[in-house]
N, C-alpha and C positions, 0 to 999 in steps of 0.2 A: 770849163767855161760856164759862165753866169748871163741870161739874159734879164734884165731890169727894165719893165714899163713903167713909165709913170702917167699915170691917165689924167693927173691935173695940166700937166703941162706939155701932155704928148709925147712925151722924151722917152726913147729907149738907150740903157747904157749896157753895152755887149763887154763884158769884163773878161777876160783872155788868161790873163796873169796876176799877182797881187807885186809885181816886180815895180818900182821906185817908178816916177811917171819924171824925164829929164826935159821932154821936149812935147809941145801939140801941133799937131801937123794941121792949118783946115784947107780941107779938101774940095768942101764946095760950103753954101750957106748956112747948109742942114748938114753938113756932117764932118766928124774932129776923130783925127786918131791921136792917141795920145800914145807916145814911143819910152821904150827906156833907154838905159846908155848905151845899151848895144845895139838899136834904131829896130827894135823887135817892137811889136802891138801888146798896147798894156791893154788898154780899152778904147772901144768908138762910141760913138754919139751919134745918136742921130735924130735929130728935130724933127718935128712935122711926121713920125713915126708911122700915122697913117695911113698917110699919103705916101711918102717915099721908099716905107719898108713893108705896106700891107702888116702892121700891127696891131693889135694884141695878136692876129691868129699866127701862130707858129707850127711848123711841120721839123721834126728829126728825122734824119735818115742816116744808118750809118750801114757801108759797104763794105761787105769783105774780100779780101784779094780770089777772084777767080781762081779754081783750083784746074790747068791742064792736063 
């Protein structure tokens, strides 16, 4: 997964896949998923970046399965 700011136009573009883009879904004003032919997430969009995603700051967190 790829996150993409763009700071002239506010735009982040969250790239998921490099898989064929068939269809864009919009979701609300500020934000587009764009699907392939099997209706999986190629990439989203999202306007106004932030405002609605708290952008440029970004936090990773990756979990691992609790061991019993």
């Amino acid at each position: 997964m790829k996150i993409k700011y763009f700071n002239d136009t506010d735009t982040a573009l969250v790239e998921f896949t490099d898989n064929l883009v068939i269809e864009t879904k919009v979701i609300s004003e500020n934000l587009y998923v764009d699907l392939d032919v099997s209706g999986n997430p190629v990439n989203m969009t999202i306007e106004h970046a932030r405002e609605n995603a708290h952008l440029p700051d970004i936090t990773y967190q990756q979990f691992e399965k609790a061991v019993v």
